[in-house]
C-alpha positions as CSV (number, residue, x, y, z in Angstrom):
1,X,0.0,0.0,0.0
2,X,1.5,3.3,-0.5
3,X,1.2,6.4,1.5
4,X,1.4,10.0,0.5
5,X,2.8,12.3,2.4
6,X,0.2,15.7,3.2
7,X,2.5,18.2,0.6
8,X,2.0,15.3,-2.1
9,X,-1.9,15.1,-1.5
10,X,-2.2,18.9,-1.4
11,X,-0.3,19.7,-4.5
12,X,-2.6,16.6,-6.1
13,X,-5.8,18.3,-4.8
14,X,-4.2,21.6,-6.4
15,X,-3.8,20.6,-9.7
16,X,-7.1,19.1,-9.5
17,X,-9.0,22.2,-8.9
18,X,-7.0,24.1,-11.9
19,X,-7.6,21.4,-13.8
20,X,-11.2,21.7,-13.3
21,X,-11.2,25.1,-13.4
22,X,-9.8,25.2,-16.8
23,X,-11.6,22.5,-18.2
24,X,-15.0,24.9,-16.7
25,X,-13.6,28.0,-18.5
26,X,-13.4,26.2,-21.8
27,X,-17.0,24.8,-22.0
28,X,-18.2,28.4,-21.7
29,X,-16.7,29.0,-25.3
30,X,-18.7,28.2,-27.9
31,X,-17.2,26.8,-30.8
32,X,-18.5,29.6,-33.1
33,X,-16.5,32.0,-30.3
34,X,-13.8,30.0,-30.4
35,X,-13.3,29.9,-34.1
36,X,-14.3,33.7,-34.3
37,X,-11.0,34.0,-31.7
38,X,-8.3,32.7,-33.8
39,X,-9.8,34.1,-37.5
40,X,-9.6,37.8,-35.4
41,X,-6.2,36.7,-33.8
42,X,-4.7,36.3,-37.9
43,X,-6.5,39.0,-38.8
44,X,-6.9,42.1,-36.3
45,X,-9.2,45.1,-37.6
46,X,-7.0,45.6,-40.7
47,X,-4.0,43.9,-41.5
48,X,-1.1,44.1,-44.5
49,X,1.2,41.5,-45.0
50,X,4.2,40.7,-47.2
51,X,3.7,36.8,-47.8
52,X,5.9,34.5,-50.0
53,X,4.4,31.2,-51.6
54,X,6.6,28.3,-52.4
55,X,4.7,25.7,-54.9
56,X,6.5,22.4,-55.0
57,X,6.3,19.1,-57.2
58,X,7.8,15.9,-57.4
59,X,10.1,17.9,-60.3
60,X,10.1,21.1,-60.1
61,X,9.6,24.4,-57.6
62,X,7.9,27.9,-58.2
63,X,8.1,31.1,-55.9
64,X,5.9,33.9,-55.7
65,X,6.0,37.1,-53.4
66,X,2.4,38.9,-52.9
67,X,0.9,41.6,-50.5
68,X,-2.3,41.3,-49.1
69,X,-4.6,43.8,-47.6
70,X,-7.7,43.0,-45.8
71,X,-10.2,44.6,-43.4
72,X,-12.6,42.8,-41.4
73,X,-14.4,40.4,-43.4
74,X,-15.8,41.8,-46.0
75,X,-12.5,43.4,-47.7
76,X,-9.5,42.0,-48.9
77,X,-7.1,43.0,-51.8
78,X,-4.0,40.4,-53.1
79,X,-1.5,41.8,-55.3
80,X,1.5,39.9,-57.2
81,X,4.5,41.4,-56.9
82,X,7.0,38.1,-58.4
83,X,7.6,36.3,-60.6
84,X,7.8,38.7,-63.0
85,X,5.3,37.1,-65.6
86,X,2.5,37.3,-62.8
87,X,3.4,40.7,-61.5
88,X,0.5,43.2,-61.3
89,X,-2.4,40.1,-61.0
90,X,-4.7,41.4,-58.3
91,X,-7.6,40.0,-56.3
92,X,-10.6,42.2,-54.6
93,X,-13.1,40.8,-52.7
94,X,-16.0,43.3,-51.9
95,X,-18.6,41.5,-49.4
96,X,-19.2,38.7,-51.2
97,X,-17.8,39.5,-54.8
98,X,-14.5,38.6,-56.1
99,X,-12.6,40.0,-58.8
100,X,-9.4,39.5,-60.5
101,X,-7.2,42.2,-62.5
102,X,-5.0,40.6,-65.6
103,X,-2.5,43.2,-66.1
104,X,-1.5,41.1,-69.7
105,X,-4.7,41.3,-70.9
106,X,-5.8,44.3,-69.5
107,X,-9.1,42.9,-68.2
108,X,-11.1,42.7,-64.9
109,X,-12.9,39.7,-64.3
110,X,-15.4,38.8,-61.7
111,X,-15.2,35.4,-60.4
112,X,-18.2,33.2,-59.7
113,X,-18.8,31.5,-57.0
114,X,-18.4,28.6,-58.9
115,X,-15.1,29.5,-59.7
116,X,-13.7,30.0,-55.9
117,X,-13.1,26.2,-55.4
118,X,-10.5,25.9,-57.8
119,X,-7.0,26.3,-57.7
120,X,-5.5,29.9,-56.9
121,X,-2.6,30.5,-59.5
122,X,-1.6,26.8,-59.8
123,X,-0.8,26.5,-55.9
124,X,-2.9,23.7,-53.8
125,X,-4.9,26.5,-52.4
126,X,-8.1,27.8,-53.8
127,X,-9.1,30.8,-54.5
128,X,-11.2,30.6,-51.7
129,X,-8.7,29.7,-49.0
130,X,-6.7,33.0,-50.7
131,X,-9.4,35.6,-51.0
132,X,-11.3,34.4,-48.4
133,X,-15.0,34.9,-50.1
134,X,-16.8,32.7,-47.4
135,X,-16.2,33.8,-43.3
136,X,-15.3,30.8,-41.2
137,X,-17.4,32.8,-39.0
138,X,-20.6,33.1,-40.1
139,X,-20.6,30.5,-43.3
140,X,-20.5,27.5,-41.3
141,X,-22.0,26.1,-38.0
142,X,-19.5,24.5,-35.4
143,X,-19.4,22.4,-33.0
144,X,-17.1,21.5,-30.7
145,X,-15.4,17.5,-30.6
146,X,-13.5,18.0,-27.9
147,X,-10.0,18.5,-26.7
148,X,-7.1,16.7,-28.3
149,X,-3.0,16.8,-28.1
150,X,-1.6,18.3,-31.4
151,X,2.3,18.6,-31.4
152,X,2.8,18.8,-27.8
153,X,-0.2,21.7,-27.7
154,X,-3.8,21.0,-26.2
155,X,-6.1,22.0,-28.7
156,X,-10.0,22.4,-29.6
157,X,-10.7,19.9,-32.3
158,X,-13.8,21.7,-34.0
159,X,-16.2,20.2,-36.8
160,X,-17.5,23.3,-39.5
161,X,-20.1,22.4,-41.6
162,X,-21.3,24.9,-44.4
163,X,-25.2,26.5,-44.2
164,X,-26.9,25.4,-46.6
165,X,-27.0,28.9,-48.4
166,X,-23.2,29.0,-48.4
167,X,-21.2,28.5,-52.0
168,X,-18.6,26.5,-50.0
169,X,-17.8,23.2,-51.9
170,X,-16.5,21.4,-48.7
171,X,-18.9,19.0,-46.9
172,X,-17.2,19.4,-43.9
173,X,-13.5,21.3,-42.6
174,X,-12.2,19.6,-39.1
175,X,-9.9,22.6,-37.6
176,X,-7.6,22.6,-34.0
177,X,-7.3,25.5,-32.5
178,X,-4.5,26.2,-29.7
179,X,-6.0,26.5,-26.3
180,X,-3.6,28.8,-24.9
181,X,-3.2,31.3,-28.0
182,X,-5.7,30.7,-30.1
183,X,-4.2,29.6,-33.2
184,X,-5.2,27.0,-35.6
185,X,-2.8,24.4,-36.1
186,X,-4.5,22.6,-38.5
187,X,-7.1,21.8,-40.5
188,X,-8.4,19.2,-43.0
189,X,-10.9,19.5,-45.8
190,X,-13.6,16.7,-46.7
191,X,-15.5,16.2,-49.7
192,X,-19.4,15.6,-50.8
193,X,-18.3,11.8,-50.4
194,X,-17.0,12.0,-47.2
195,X,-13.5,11.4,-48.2
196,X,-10.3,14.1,-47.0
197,X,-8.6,15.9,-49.6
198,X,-6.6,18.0,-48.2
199,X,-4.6,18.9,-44.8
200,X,-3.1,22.5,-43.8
201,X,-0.6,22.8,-40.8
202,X,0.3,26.1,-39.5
203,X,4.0,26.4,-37.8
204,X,6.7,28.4,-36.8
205,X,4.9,30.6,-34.2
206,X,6.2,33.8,-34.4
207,X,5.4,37.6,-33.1
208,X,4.7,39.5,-36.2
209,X,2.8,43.4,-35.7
210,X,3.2,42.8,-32.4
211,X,0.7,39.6,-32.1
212,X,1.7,36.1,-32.0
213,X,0.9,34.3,-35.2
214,X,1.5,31.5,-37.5
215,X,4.2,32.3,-39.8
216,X,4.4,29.6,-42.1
217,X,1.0,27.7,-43.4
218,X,1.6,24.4,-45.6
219,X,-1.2,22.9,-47.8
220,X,-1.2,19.1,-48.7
221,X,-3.0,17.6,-51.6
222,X,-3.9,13.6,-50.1
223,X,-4.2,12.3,-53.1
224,X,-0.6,13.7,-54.4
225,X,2.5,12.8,-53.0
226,X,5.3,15.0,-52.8
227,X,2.4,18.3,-53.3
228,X,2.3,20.8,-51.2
229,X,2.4,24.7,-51.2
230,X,3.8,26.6,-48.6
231,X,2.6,30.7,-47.5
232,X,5.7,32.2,-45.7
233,X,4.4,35.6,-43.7
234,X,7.7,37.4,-44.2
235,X,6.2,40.9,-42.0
236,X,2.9,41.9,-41.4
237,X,1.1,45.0,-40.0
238,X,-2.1,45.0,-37.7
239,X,-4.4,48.1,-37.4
240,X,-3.3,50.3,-39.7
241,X,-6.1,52.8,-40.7
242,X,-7.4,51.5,-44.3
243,X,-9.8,53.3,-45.8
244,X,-12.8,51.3,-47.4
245,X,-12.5,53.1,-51.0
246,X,-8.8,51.6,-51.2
247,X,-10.7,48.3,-52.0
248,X,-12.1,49.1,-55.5
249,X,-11.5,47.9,-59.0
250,X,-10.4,50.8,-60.1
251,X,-7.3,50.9,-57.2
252,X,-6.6,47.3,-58.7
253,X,-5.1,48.4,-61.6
254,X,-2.9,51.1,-60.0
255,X,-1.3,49.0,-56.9
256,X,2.4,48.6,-56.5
């Protein structure tokens, strides 16, 4: 039989009662707040980023460099600044339209919603994931799975399902979100059948504007070995007064 000393039994009834504690505090999120948490946490009120992208195949290995405005989440802007074929593409989304400026061509395009499933400039993103047309907010209806290790981090594992009214082409998108920071780690992406296509991991926690974030976020195709693509947040800036007439076509054209 063993005996515990008093200090051993205290220190055990301690932990306890944080434990319990902590475990209370959690229920009282929802998993709608909880989500709303780490999608305000990455973006802030505004926020303008210098981002790399890294596109990599079995043979072969692209690089792009972009920098993205948004505000809330009804504005965002995505300008290509490299390779030097791409340079001067843009992205607006408005609410809930999406457009795209082709400097070659000289045209503005609106994309359909149809359109924001597929592939954003060859990368294993869509154009969705990108621009960010549907809210992770307000598009979806969560609920919350539980709690669950991830990479030595206690996480929220959290189902999102798309409303019925929302042009989202995922059946379902299973996210973790830290516990401590609020930041999601990961998240994978199922199809009308049921079946995963792809998996994003977030790493390399850094403080970037002043607010810990994920600095590097790495999309992988399932069904694809040796795809991925890779979005490297070189700097970015939180708050910054941004006014919303910067977010027009016509500022497309003329971005630098």
């Amino acid at each position: 039989m063993t005996n515990h000393s008093p200090l051993t039994l205290l220190v055990t009834a301690t932990l306890f009662i944080f434990a319990s504690l902590s475990l209370q505090a959690q229920q009282n999120l929802t998993a709608k707040e909880i989500v709303k948490m780490a999608d305000e946490n990455m973006r802030g009120k505004t926020s303008v980023a210098d981002i790399d992208i890294q596109i990599i195949r079995p043979t072969w290995k692209r690089e792009m460099n972009m920098k993205a405005w948004s505000k809330g989440d009804d504005f965002s802007m995505i300008l290509v600044k490299s390779p030097a074929k791409e340079k001067g593409t843009a992205f607006l989304k408005r609410k809930k339209e999406v457009w795209n400026w082709i400097p070659s061509i000289e045209r503005t395009i609106k994309l359909p919603p149809s359109m924001m499933s597929q592939s954003w400039m060859g990368t294993d993103f869509t154009n969705d994931d990108l621009v960010k047309e549907a809210s992770a907010v307000e598009d979806y209806d969560h609920s919350l799975l539980g709690l669950e290790n991830l990479r030595t981090k206690e996480t929220y594992k959290i189902e999102m399902v798309p409303k019925p009214d929302a042009a989202i082409v995922w059946e379902k998108v299973i996210v973790w979100i830290d516990t401590l920071d609020f930041l999601q780690l990961k998240a994978e992406f199922y199809d009308e059948d049921g079946e995963l296509v792809n998996v994003m991991n977030t790493e390399d926690i850094k403080i970037l504007g002043g607010r810990k974030v994920t600095s590097k976020i790495e999309m992988l195709p399932v069904d694809k070995p040796g795809y991925k693509t890779l979005i490297i947040y070189r700097d970015i800036v939180f708050d910054k007064e941004i006014e919303d007439n910067f977010f027009t076509t016509r500022n497309m054209k003329q971005l630098k």
